[in-house]
VMD Tcl script that builds the backbone (N, CA, C; Angstrom):
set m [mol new atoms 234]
animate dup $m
set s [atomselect $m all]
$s set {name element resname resid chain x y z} {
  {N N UNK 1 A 1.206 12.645 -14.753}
  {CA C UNK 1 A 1.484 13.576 -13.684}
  {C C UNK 1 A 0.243 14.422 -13.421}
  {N N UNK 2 A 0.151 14.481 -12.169}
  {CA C UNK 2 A -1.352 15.232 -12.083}
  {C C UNK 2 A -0.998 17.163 -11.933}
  {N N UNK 3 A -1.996 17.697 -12.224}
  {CA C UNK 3 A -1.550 19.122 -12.261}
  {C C UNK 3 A -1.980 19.579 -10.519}
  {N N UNK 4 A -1.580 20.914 -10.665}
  {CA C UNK 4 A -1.606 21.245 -9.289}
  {C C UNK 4 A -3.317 21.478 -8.697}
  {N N UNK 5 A -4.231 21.948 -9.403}
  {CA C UNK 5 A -5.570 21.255 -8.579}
  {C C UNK 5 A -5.900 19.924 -8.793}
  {N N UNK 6 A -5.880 19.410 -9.219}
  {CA C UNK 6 A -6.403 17.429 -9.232}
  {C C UNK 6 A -5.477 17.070 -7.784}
  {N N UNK 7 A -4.026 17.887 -7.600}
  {CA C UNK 7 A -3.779 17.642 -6.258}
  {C C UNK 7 A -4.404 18.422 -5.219}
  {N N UNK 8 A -4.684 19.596 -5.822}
  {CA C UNK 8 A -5.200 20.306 -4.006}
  {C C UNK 8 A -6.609 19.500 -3.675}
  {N N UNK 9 A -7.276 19.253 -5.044}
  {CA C UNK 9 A -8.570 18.518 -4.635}
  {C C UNK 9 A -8.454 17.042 -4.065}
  {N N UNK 10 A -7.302 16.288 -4.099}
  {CA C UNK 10 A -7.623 15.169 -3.653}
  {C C UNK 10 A -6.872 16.033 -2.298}
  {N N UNK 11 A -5.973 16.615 -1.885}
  {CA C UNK 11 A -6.023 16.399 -0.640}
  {C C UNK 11 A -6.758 17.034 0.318}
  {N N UNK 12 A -7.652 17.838 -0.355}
  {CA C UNK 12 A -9.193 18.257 0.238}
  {C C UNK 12 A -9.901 17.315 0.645}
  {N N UNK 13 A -10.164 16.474 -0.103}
  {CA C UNK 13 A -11.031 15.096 -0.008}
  {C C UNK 13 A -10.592 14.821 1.056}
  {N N UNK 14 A -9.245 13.825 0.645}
  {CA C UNK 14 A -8.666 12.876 2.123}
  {C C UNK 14 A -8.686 13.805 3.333}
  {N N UNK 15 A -8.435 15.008 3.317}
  {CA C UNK 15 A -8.405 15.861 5.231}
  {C C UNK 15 A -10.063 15.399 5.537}
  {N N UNK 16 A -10.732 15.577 4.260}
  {CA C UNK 16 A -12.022 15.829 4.935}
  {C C UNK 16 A -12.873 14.601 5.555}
  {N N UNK 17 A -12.129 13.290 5.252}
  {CA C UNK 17 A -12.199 12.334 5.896}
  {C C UNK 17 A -11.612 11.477 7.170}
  {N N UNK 18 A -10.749 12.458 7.126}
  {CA C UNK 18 A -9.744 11.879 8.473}
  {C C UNK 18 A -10.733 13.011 9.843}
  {N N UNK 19 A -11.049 11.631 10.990}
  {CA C UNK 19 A -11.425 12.078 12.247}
  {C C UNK 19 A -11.010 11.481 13.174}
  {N N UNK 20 A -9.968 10.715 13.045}
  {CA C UNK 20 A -8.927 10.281 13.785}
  {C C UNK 20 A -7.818 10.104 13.894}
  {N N UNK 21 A -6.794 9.631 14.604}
  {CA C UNK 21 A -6.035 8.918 14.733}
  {C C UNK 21 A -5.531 7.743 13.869}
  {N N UNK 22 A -6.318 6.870 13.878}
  {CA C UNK 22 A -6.317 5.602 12.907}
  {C C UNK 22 A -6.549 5.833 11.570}
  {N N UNK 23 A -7.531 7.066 11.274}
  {CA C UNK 23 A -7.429 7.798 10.040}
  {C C UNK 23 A -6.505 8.438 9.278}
  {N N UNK 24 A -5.733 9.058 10.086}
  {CA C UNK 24 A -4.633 9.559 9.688}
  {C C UNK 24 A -3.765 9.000 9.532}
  {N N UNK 25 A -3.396 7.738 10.002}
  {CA C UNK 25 A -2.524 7.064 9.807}
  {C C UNK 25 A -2.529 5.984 8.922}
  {N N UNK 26 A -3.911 5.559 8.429}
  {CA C UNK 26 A -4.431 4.689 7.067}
  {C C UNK 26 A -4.207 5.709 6.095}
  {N N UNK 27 A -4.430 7.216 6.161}
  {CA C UNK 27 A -4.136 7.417 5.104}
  {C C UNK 27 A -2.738 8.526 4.890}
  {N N UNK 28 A -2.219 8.210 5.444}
  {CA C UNK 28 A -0.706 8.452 5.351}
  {C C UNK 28 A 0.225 7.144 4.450}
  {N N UNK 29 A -0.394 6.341 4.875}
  {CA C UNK 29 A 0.068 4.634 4.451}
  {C C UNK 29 A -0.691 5.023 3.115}
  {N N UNK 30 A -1.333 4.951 3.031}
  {CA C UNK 30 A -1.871 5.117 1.507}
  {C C UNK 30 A -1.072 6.592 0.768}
  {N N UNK 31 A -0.734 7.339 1.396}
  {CA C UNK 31 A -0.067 7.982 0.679}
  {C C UNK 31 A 1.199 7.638 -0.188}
  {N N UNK 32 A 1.863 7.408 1.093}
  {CA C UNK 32 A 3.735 6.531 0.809}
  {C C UNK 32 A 3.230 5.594 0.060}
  {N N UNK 33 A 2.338 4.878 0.109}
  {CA C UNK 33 A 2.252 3.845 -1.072}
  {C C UNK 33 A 1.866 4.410 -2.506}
  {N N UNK 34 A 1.558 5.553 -2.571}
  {CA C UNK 34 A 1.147 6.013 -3.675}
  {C C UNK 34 A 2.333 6.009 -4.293}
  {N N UNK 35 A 3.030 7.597 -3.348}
  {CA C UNK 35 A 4.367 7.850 -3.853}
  {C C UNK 35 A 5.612 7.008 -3.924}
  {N N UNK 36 A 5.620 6.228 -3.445}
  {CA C UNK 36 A 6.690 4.682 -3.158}
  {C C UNK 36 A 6.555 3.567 -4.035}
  {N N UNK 37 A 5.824 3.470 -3.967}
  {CA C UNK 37 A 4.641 2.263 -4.611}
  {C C UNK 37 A 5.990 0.880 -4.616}
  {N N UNK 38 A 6.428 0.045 -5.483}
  {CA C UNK 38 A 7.447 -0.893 -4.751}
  {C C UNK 38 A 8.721 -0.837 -4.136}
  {N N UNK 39 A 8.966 0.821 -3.902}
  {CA C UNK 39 A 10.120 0.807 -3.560}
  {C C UNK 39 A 10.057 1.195 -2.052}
  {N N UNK 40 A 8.808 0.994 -1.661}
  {CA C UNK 40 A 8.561 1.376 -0.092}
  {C C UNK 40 A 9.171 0.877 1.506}
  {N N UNK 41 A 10.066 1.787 1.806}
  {CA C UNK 41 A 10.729 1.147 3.091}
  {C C UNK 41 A 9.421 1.041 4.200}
  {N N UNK 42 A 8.988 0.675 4.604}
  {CA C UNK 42 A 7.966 0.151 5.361}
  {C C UNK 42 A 8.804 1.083 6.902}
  {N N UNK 43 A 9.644 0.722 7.153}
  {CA C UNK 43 A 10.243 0.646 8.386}
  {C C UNK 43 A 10.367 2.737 8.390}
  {N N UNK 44 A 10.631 2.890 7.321}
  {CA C UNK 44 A 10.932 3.926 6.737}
  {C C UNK 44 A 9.990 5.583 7.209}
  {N N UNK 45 A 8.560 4.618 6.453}
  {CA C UNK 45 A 6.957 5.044 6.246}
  {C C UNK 45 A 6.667 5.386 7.886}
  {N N UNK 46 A 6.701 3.815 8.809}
  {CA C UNK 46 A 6.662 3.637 10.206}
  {C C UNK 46 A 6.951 5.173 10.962}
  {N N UNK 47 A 8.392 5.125 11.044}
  {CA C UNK 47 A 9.139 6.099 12.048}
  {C C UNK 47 A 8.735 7.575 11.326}
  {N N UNK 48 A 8.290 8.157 9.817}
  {CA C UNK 48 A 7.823 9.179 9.666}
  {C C UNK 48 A 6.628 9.568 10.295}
  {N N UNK 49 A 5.782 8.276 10.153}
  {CA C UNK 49 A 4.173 8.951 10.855}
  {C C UNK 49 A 4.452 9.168 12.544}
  {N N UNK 50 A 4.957 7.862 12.762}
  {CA C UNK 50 A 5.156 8.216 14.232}
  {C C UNK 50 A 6.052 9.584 14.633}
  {N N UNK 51 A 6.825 10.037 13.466}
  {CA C UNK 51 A 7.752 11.468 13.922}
  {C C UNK 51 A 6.709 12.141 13.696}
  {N N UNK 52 A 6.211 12.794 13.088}
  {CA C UNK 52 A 4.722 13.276 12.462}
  {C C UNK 52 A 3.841 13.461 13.792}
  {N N UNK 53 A 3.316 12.420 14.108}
  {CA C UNK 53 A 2.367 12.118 15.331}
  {C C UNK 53 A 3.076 12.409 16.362}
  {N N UNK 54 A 4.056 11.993 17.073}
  {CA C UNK 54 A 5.291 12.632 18.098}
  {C C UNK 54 A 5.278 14.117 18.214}
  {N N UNK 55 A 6.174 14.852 17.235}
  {CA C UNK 55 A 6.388 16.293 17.098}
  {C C UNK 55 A 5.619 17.581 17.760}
  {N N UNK 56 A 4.045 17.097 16.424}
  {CA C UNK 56 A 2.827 17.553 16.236}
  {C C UNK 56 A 1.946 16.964 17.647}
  {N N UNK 57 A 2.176 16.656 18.882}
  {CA C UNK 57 A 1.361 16.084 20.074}
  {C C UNK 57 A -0.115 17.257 20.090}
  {N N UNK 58 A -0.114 18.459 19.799}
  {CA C UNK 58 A -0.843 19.266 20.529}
  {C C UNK 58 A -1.736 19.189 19.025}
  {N N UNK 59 A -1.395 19.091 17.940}
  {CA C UNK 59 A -2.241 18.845 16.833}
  {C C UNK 59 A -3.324 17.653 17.143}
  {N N UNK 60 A -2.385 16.624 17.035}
  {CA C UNK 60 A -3.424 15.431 17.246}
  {C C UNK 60 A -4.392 15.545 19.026}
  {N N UNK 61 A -3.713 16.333 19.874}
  {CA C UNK 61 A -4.489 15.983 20.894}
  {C C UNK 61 A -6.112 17.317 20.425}
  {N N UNK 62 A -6.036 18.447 20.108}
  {CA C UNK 62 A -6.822 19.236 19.219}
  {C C UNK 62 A -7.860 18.553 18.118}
  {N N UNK 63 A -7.809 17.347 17.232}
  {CA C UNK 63 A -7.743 16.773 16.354}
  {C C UNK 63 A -7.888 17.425 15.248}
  {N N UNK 64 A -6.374 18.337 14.855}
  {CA C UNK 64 A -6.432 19.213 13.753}
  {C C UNK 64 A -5.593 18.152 12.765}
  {N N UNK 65 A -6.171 17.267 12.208}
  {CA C UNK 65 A -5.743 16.444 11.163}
  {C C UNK 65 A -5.558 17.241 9.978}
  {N N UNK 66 A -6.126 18.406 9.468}
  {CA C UNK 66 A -5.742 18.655 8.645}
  {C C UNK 66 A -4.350 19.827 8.740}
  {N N UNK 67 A -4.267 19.702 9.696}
  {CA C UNK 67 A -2.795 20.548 9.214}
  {C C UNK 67 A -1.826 19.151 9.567}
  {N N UNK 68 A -1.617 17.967 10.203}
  {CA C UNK 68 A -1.071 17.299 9.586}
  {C C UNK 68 A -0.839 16.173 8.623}
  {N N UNK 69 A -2.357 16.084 8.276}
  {CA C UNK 69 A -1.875 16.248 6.167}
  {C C UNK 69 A -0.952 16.570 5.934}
  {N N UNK 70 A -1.313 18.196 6.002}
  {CA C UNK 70 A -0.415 19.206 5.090}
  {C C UNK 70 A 1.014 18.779 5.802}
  {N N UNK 71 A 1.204 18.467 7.265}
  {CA C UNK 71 A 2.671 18.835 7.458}
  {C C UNK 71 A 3.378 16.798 6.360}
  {N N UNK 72 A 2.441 16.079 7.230}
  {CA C UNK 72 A 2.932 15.274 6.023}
  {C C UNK 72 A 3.018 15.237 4.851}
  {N N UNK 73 A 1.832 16.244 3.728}
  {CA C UNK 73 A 2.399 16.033 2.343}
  {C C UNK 73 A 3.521 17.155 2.475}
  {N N UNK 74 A 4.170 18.240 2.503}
  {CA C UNK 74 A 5.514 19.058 2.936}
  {C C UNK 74 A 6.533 17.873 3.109}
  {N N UNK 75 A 5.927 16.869 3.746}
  {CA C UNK 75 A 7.609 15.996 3.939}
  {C C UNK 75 A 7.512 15.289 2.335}
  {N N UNK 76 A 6.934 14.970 1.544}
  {CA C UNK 76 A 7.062 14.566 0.193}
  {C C UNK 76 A 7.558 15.375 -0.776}
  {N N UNK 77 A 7.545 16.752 -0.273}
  {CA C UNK 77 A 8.303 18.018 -0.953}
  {C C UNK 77 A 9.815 18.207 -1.358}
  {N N UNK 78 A 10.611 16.717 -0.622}
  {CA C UNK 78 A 12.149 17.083 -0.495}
  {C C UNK 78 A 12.383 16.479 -1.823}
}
mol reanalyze $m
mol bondsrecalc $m
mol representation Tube
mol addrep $m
């Protein structure tokens, strides 16, 4: 189990690499696969990013990827 900075630092890292669209969404997929790993509804993963990307329109049109990171790791919070 990782402690709570080994997580804030990796998700420092990953925001600081996302500058897109396609970025954000490779690594969203890499997330759920982290946390899922074989038990991953695919179909599941799908309709979250796209709710994510939907919702948040004025984020991604801004390209404030890093607040939805954050709003996607919050949905791993339940």
């Amino acid at each position: 189990m990782k402690n709570i900075i080994d997580f804030i630092n990796e998700a420092l890292l990953v925001e600081g690499e996302i500058k897109s669209e396609k970025d954000f969404r490779d690594a969203a997929k890499a997330k759920f696969e982290e946390v899922f790993g074989d038990e991953l509804d695919e179909k599941e993963m799908n309709d979250t990013i796209e709710g994510i990307l939907k919702d948040n329109a004025e984020l991604v049109e801004k390209g404030d990827w890093g607040a939805l990171i954050g709003i996607l790791n919050k949905s791993f919070a339940n």
